[in-house]
C-alpha positions in Angstrom: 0.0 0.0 0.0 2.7 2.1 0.9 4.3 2.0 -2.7 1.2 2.3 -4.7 0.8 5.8 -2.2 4.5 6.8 -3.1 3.6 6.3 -6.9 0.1 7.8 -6.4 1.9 11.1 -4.8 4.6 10.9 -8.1 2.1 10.6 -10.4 0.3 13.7 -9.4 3.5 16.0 -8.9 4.5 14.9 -12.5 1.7 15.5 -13.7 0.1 18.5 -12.1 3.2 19.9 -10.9 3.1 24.1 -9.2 0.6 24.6 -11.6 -2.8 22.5 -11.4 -4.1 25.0 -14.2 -2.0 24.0 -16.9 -2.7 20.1 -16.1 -6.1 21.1 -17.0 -5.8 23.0 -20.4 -3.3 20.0 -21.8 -6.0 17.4 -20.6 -9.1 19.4 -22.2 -6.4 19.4 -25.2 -6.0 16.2 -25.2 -10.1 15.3 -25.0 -10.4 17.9 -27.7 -8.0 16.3 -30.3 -9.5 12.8 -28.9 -13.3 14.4 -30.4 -11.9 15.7 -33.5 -9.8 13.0 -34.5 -13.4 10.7 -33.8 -14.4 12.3 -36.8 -11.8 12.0 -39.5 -10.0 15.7 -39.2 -6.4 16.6 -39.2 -5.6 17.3 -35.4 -2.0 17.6 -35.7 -2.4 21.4 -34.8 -4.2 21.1 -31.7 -1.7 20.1 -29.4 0.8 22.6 -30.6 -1.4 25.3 -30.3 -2.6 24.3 -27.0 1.0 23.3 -25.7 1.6 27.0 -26.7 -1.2 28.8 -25.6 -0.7 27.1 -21.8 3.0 28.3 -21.9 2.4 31.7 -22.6 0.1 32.1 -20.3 2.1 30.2 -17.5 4.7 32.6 -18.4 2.6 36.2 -18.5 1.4 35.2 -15.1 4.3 34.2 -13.6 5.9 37.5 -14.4 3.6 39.6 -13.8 3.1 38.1 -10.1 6.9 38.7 -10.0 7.1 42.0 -10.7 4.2 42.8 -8.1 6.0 40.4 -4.9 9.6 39.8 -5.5 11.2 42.8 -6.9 9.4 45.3 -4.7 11.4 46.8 -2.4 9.9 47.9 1.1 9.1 51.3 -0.1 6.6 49.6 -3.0 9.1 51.1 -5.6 9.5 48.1 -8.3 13.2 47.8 -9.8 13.6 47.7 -13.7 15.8 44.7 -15.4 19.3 45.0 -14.3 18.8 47.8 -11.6 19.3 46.4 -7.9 16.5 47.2 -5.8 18.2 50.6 -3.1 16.7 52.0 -0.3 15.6 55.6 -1.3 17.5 58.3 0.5 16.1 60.7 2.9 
């Protein structure tokens, strides 16, 4: 029991990772190429696009919640690329 558990908890950190949302899109992917391909269409494109799509959105969000918690200095004052975060002077 204890290694079905272990494989269980592997399983789901593979697969859903930090980011249950993108799990989610690739499986609704993969259910949507599973319908289209049921009917005899080309669905080479949907995974791609899909695989795409989830990446730049993974991406957008994880820099835009970096910008707004770990480059903020105490002051709220948000550093540009390649200036070090200072405490103002007073």
């Amino acid at each position: 029991m204890h290694r079905l558990r272990a494989f269980l908890g592997f399983l789901y950190d593979f697969v859903v990772g930090d980011d249950p949302l993108i799990a989610v899109v690739i499986v609704l992917a993969l259910a949507v190429t599973a319908a289209i391909a049921g009917s005899g269409a080309a669905v080479w494109w949907v995974m791609p696009t899909a695989v795409l799509a989830a990446l730049t959105f993974s991406v957008l969000r994880a820099s835009s919640r970096g910008a707004s918690k770990s480059q903020r200095s105490p002051d709220g004052v948000v550093a540009t690329s390649g200036t070090p975060l200072r405490a103002p002077r007073r």
